[in-house]
N, C-alpha and C positions, 0 to 999 in steps of 0.2 A: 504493500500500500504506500509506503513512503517514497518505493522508487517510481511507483507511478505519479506521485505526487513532483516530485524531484524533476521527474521528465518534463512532463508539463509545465513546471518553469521555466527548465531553461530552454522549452521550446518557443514558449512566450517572449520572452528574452532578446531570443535570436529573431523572433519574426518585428522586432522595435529595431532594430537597430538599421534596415536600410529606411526607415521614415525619419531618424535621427537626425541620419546622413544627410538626406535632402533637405530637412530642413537647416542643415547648419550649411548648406550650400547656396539656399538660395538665400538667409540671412548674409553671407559672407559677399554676395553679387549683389544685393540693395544699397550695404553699405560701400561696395571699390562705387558702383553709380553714384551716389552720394556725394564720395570725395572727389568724384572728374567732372560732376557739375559743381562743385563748390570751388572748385582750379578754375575750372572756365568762370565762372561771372568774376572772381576774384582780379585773372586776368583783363578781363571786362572795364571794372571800374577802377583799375588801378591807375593813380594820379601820378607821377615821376618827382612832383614837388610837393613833398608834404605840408611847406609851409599856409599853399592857398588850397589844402586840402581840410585844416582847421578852420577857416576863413566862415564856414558856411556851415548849416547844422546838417551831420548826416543822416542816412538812412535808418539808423540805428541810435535813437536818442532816449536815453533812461532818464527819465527828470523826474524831479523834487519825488525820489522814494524812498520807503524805508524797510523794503523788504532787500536786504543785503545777500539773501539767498537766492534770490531770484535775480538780482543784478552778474552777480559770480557765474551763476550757473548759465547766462546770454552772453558772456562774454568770454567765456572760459571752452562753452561748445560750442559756435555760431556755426552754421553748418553753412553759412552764405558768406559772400568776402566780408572783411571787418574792415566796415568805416562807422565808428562809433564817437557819438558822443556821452560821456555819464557826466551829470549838474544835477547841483542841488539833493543832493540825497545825505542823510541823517544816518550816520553807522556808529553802530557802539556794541562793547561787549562778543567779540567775534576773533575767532583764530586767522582763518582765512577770507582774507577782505573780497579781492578780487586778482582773478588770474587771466592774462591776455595771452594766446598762446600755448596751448598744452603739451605740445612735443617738440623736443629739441632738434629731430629731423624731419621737422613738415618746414622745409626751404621757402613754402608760400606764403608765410607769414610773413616774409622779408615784407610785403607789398601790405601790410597791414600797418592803418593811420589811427589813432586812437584820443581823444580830448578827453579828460578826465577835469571839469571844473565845477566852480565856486559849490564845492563839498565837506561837508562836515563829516570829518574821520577822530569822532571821539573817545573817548578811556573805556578800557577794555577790550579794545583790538591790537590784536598781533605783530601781521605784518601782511603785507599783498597789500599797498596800496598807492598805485598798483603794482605788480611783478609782470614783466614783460617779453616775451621770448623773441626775437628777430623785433623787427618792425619799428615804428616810430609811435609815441607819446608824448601829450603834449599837458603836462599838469599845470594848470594855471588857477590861481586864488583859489585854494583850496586852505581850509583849516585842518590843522594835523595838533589834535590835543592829547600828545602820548601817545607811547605804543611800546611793545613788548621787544619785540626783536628788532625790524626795522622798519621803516614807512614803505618807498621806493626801491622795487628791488629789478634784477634784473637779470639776464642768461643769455647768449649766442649774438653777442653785437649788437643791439637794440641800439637804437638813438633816443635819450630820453632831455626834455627842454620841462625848466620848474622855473615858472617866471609868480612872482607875486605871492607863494604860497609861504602859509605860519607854520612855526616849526616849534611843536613845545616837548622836549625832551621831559621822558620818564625823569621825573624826581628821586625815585627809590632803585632805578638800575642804571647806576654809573658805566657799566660799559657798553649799554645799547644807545648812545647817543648821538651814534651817527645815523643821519636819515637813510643813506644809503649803505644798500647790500647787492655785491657780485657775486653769482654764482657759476662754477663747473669751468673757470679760469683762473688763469696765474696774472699776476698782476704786469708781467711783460704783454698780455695778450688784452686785461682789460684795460691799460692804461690809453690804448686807441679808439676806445668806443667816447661817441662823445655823449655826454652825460654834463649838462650845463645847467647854472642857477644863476637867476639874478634877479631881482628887487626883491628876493624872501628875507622875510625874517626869522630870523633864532635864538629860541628863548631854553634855560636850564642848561645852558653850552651844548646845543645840538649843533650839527656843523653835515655840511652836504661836501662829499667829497666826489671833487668834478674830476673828469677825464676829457679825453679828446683834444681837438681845436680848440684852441682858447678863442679863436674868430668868431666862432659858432655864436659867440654872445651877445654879438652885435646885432643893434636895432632893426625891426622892419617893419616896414607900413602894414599896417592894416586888412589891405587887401592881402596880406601873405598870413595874416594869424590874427587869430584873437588876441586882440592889447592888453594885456593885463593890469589891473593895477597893482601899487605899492602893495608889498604885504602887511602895511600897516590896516589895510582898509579890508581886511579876509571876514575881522570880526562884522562890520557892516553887511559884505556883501554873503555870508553866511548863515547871516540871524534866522532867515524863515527857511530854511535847507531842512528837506523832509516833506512829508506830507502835508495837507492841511491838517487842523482839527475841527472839522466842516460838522455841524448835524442838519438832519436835514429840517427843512424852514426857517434859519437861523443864520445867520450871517457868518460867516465866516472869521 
């Protein structure tokens, strides 16, 4: 009795396993489709000059939120090219902020433009804000009140521009006080990527350590990027960063 029992499983067994197959075949042929239309439009809307690719808002614009899970998780899969902008959103209490870029050899993301502004990145977040793999980012008057590890991080040549943003280093972790972090390089290899800061301010001796072109810092009109202001003016342009607190009939 037990080996007719026996049998009969593992003849059940065996009749699952070519439906397995298939199914993990044509799972495996949705998603290669997937990635060589997410290559094509990528190559599509790619701009050659990032600068007047900030200029204008993109297709991909996350404003005033406060769902930090749902921002991470649109910019970290985007299954479509990434020209994003994230403003005004309210993050606190979080490990992983936000990731641009998930693999070290997806070469496509070189063509990825990304504006991270006037955001509120406050106490109790980690670090990803943002972390960027290949591509260009453009963090402008954003407020940064604290963080664990680091703010700005980065992997595989990135180009990263921090114009106007607050910088308030952790109080209680004296040696997380640099805003920036390189990763999966030596420092002969990351000292070429440019990584530029200017009109930030930094508070608790936080300090942004630049690389690259020192050229890179130089002024440009408007039509090439969002102008940022002083980072004296972050707490201003920050204050209502988040959702409303709307009820309905009531004014906001």
């Amino acid at each position: 009795m037990e080996t007719a029992r026996l049998l009969v499983c593992v003849i059940c067994i065996a009749s699952l396993i070519p439906t397995l197959r298939a199914n993990v075949a044509e799972t495996d042929e949705y998603w290669v489709t997937k990635a060589n239309e997410a290559r094509r439009r990528t190559l599509m809307a790619y701009h050659p000059d990032p600068y007047q690719i900030v200029d204008h808002f993109h297709e991909r614009h996350y404003d005033n939120s406060t769902d930090v899970e749902e921002m991470e998780e649109n910019a970290s899969e985007e299954e479509d090219d990434i020209e994003m902008i994230s403003s005004a959103t309210n993050s606190t209490r979080r490990s992983l902020v936000m990731l641009l870029g998930a693999q070290n050899d997806n070469h496509a993301d070189k063509k990825m433009q990304v504006t991270v502004a006037f955001n509120h990145f406050g106490k109790g977040l980690v670090q990803r804000m943002p972390r960027i793999r290949w591509g260009f980012v453009h963090v402008v008057n954003n407020d940064y009140t604290h963080w664990e590890l680091y703010a700005i991080g980065g992997s595989q040549s990135p180009t990263i521009l921090s114009h106007g943003n607050r910088f308030i280093a952790p109080p209680h972790i004296q040696h997380y006080r640099e805003v920036t972090k390189r990763d999966s390089a030596p420092e002969s290899e990351w000292k070429n990527w440019n990584w530029r800061s200017e009109k930030d301010i930094f508070m608790n001796n936080a300090y942004f350590r630049q690389s690259g072109n020192p050229k890179f810092m130089c002024s440009h009109s408007r039509q090439q990027m969002i102008k940022p202001k002083h980072g004296v003016a972050v707490s201003k342009l920050t204050k209502y960063a988040g959702a409303l607190d709307c009820r309905v009939g009531k004014p906001c």
